[in-house]
Each structure stands twice: as structure tokens, then as C-alpha cells.
C-alpha positions as CSV (number, residue, x, y, z in Angstrom):
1,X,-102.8,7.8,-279.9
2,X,-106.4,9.3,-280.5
3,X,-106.7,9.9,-284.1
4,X,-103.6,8.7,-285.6
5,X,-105.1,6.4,-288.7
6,X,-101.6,4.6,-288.7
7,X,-102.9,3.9,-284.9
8,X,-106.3,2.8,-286.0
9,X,-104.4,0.3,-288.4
10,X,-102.5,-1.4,-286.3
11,X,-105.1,-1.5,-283.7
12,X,-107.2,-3.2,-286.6
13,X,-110.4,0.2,-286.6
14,X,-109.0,1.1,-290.4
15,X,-108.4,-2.3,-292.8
16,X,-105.3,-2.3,-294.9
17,X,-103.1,-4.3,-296.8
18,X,-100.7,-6.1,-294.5
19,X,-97.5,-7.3,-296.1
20,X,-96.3,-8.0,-292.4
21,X,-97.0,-7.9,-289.0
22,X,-95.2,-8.9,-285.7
23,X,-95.5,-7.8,-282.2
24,X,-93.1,-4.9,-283.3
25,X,-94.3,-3.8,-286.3
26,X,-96.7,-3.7,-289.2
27,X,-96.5,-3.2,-292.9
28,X,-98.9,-2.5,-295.5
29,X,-99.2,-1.1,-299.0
30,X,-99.6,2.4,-299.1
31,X,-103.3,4.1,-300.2
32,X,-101.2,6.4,-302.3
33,X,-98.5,4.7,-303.9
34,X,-95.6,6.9,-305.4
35,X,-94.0,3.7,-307.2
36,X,-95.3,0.7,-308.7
37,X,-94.4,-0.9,-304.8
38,X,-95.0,1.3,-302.2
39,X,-94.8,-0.2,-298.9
40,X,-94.6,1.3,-295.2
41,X,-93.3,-0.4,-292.3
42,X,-94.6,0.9,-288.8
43,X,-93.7,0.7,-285.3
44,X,-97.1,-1.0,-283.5
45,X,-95.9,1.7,-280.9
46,X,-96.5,5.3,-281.7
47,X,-93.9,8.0,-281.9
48,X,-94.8,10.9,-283.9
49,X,-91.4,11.2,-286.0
50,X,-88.1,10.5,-286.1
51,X,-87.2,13.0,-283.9
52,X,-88.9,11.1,-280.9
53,X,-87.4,8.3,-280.6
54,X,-85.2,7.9,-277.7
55,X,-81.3,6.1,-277.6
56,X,-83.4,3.1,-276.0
57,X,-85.9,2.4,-278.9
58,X,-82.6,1.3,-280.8
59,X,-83.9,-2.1,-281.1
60,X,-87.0,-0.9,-282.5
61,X,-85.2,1.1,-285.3
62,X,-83.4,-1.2,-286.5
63,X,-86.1,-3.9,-286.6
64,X,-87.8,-1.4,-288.8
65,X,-85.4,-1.5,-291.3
66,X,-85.1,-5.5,-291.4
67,X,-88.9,-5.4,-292.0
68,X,-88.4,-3.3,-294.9
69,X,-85.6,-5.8,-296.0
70,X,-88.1,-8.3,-296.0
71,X,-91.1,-6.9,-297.2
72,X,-89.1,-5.9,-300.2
73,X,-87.8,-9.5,-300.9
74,X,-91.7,-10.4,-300.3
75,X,-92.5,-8.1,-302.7
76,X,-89.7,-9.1,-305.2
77,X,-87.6,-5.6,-305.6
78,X,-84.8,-7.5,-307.3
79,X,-83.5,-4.6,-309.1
80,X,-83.6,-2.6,-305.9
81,X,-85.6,-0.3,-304.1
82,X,-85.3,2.6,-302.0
83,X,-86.2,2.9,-298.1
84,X,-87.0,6.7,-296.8
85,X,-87.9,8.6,-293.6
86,X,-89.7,12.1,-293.9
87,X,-89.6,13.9,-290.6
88,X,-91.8,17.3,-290.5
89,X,-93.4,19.1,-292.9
90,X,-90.2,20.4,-295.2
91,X,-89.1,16.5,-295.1
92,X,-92.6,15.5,-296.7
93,X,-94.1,13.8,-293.3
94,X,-98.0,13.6,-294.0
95,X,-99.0,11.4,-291.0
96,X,-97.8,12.1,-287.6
97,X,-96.5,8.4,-286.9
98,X,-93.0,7.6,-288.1
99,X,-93.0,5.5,-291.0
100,X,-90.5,3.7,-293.3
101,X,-91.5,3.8,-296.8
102,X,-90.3,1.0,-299.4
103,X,-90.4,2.2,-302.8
104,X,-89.6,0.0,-306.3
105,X,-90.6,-1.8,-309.5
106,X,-89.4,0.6,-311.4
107,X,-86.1,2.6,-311.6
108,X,-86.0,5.7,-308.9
109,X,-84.3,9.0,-309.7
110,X,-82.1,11.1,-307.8
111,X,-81.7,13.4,-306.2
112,X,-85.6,13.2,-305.2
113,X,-87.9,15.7,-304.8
């Protein structure tokens, strides 16, 4: 999509970090880390959120999470580490591509926000 940066990443237009990269998905340290690790997996294919993905992107959901498995055993999270999904402005969604953050290295509180 025209003028998505996460778009312009995986197309190669905007360097970053890889931590992964398959001909599903992408992952990369994130510009503006709010943890010590803070990693974001992404779907080579855009959907703006959450919300738009459809019953048959299954596949592609749940090989998002397996990448954040593994990029957070790459990254050596032993003591754990959290994986999140904003959708929309109230849910803290910055960037108009859905995105699976991976956040550790140091203990996380809760609730959040």
C-alpha cells in the first residue's frame, strides 16, 4: 500500500533491523523501543489492522504468532516476554499495518497502559 513505511520495509525502500524474514512475514527491532527488546513481527501482506483480516488469513495469524515465538527465543527472553496487538487509535495502533509486538528483558507490569 502507497505510503505505509511497514510497506516500504518489507519491500526493502526503508532499511531496518531484521530479526526474521520468510515469504510470510518479517520481523525487525522497533525504532522506538518500549522495553529493552522490542520486536515486531509483520505480515509481508498488508492489512491495516486486526479487524481486517478475514476467517481465511487464519494461516497467516497464526504464523505470526510462531514468528514472535521464535524471534523471542532468537532474542533470548528467557524470563518471558509479552506479545500484543493494538487495533485503532484507543488500542494504541500508530501504523496502519497490523503488527505483533514482542516486548522483554526486563520484567513487564500489568495491567498496561
Amino acid at each position: 500500500m502507497a505510503g505505509c513505511i511497514f510497506c516500504d520495509i518489507v519491500d526493502g525502500k526503508i532499511p531496518a533491523k531484521l530479526i526474521h524474514e520468510d515469504h510470510l512475514a518479517v520481523a525487525f527491532h522497533d525504532i522506538s523501543p518500549k522495553a529493552p527488546t522490542h520486536l515486531l513481527v509483520i505480515p509481508r501482506q498488508h492489512l491495516s489492522d486486526l479487524d481486517e483480516a478475514k476467517p481465511e488469513q487464519e494461516l497467516l495469524l497464526g504464523h505470526l504468532l510462531l514468528v514472535a515465538k521464535e524471534v523471542a527465543a532468537k532474542s533470548e527472553l528467557r524470563g518471558g516476554y509479552r506479545v500484543v496487538i493494538n487495533r485503532g487509535a484507543d488500542g494504541g495502533q500508530s501504523v496502519d499495518h497490523l503488527h505483533v509486538h514482542v516486548l522483554g528483558g526486563r520484567p513487564l507490569a500489568w495491567p498496561p497502559g
